[in-house]
N, C-alpha and C positions, 0 to 999 in steps of 0.2 A: 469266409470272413464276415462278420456281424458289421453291419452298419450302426454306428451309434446313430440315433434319430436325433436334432436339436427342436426344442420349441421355443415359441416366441409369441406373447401376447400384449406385448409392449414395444411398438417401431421404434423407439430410440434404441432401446436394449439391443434388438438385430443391426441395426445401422453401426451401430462401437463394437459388434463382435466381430472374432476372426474370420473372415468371410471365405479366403481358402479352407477352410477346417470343413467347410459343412459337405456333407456327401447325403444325408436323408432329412430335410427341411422340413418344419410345419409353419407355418405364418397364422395366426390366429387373430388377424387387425379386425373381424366385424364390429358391428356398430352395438351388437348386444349384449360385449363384452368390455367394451370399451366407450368410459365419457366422452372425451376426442374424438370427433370424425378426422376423417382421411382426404383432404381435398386432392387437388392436382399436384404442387406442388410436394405434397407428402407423395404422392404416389411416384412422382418422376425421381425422387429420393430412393426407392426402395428399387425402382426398375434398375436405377442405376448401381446398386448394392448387388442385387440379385446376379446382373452379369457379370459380377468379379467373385460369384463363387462357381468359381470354374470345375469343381470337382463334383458339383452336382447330380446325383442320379435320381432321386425322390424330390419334388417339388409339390409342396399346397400351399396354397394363398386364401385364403377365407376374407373377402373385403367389404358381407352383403352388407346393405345398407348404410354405404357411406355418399361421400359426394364429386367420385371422381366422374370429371368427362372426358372428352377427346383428346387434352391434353398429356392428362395423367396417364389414361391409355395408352396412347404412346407412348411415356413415357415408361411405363409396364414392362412393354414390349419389346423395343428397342434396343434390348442390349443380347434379351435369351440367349441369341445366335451363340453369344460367346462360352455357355454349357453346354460344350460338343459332348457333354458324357449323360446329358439329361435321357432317362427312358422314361419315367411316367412323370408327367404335369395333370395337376388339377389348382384351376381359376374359380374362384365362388365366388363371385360378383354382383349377384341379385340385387336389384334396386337401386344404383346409384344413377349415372347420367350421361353411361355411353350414348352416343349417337354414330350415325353413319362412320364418320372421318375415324373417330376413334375405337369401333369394332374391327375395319379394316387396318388399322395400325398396329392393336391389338398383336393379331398372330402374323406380320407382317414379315418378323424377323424366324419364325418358329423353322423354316425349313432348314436352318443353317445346323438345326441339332439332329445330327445324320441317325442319331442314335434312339429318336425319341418314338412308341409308339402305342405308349399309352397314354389319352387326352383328354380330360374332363372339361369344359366350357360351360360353366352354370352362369346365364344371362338375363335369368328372367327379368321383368319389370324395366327394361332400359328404352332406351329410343332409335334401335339400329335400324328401323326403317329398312328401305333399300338398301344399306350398306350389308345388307349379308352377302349380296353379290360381292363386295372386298371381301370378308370374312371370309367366305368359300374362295376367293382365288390366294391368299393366303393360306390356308390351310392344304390347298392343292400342291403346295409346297413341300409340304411334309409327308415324303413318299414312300416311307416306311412305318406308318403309322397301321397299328394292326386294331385299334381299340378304339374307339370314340364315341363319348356321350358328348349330346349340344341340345341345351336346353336356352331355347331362345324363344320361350312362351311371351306373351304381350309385348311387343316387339314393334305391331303393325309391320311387318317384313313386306306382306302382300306379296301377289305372285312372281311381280319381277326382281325382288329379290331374294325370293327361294328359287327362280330359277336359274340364278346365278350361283346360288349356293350352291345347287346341282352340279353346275357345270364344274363349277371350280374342284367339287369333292370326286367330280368323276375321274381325277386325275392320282388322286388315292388307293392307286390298284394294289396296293397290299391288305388294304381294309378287309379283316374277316367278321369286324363284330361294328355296328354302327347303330345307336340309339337318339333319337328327336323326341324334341318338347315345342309343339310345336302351335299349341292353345294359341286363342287372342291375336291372331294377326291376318286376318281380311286374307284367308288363301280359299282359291275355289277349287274346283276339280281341275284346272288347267294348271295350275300353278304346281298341286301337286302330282300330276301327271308327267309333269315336262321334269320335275325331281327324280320321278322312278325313270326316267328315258336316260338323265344324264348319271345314275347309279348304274345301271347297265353294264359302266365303262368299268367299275370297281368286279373283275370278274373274280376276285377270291373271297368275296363276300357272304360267309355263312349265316350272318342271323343278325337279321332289319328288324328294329323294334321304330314304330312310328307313330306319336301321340297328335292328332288334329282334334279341331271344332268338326260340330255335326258336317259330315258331305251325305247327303241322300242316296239311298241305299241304289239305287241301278246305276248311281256313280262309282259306290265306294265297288261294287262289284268292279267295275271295269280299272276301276286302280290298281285292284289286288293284281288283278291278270297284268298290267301295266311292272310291275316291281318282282312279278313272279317270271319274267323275262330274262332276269339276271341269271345266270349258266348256271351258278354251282351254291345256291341261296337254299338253306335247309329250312330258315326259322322265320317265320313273316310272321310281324303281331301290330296289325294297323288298329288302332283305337279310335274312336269318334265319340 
C-alpha cells in the first residue's frame, strides 16, 4: 500500500489539518523558506500537534535557523512517545538555541516509539554543551534503533559530554549503521577514546563513520584500534 506523503511549508496550515490522516510527514518550517521565525512558543505548538498524529510512520522536521531553545525543545519532544507506529524521524535543526536542558528533553520521550529505527539529528551551530550526556541517555532509550546520523558539530560538547553520549548510545545494541559530526567542540583524544569504549557495548554495529577536529596522528592511530574493538564493525571511516 502507498503511503500518500503530506507537505507543509506553512505552520498554521499543519496546526488546522487532520492530524490523524498523516502517516508520511514533511514539515518544511526553516528560516530560508519562511519570513516568520519559529520561537518556543511555536515550537511547543507543533510538538504538541505532532503527537496527536498517531498514525505516523515517516517524520521530517526542517527548523534550521530559527529561534527555538530549551523550551520549545521540549516542547518538540514531549509528546513523540505517542507515535507508536513512527520508524524513520529526521530533526533539521541547525542554528537555533538549544542548549543543554533542551538537547536532553529533545529525545527524552523518543524511546516510547517501540517501532522507530531510523534517526537523523542535524544540530549543528546550537549550544548543547555538556548536555549531550542527556542526549545520549535519551537516545539509549531507543533500543531498536538500527540507523543513526547526529551531527552535533560546534556544539563545544567537550569531552565530558561525548563521553556521556557514549555511554548513553552504548545502550543501542541494535545499531548497525551510526554516523557523527562531530567538528568544533573542544574533544581531545580522551574524550574520544572513552566514545569508542562505550561503542563497544553496540555489538551489531557494521559501519562507524566519525567526523572530528585534527587529533595527532600517533593518537588518531590508537583511536582507530580503540573503535576497531567492536566485535562485528566492517566499515570504520574516522576523519580529521
Amino acid at each position: 500500500m502507498i503511503q500518500q506523503k503530506n507537505y507543509f511549508n506553512i505552520l498554521k496550515k499543519f496546526l488546522n489539518s487532520s492530524l490523524e490522516l498523516h502517516q508520511v510527514l514533511h514539515l518544511d518550517l526553516s528560516k530560508r523558506f519562511n519570513t516568520d521565525k519559529i520561537y518556543d512558543k511555536e515550537a511547543q505548538d507543533l510538538g504538541s500537534c505532532l503527537g496527536k498524529c498517531t498514525n505516523l510512520s515517516d517524520l521530517t522536521v526542517d527548523l534550521d535557523g530559527n529561534s527555538i531553545g530549551a523550551i520549545g525543545a521540549q516542547g518538540l519532544g514531549s509528546d513523540l512517545g505517542n507515535c507508536i507506529n513512527l520508524q524513520n524521524l529526521t530533526f533539521q535543526l541547525y542554528g537555533n538555541k538549544i542548549d543543554a536542558l533542551g538537547a536532553s528533553s529533545l529525545c527524552s520521550d523518543l524511546g516510547k516509539c517501540a517501532n522507530l529505527s531510523n534517526l537523523s539529528l542535524q544540530l549543528y551551530g546550537n549550544q548543547i554543551g555538556e548536555g549531550a550526556s542527556g542526549l545520549g541517555y535519551g537516545l539509549g532509550k531507543c533500543t531498536n534503533l538500527s540507523n543513526l546520523t547526529l551531527d552535533l558539530s560546534n556544539n563545544t560538547i567537550g569531552d565530558e559530554g561525548l563521553i556521556g553520549l557514549g555511554s548513553g548510545l552504548g545502550n543501542c545494541t541494535n545499531l548497525s549503521n551510526l554516523t557523527f559530526k562531530l567538528y568544533m567542540n573542544q574533544i581531545s583524544f580522551v574524550g574520544a577514546s572513552c566514545l569508542g569504549s562505550g561503542l563497544r557495548k553496540c555489538t551489531n554495529l557494521l559501519n562507524l563513520k566519525v567526523d572530528f577536529d585534527y587529533i595527532e596522528i600517533c593518537e588518531s592511530q590508537k583511536l582507530e584500534v580503540k573503535f576497531l574493538k567492536s566485535k562485528r564493525l566492517v566499515v570504520l571511516e574516522i576523519i580529521y
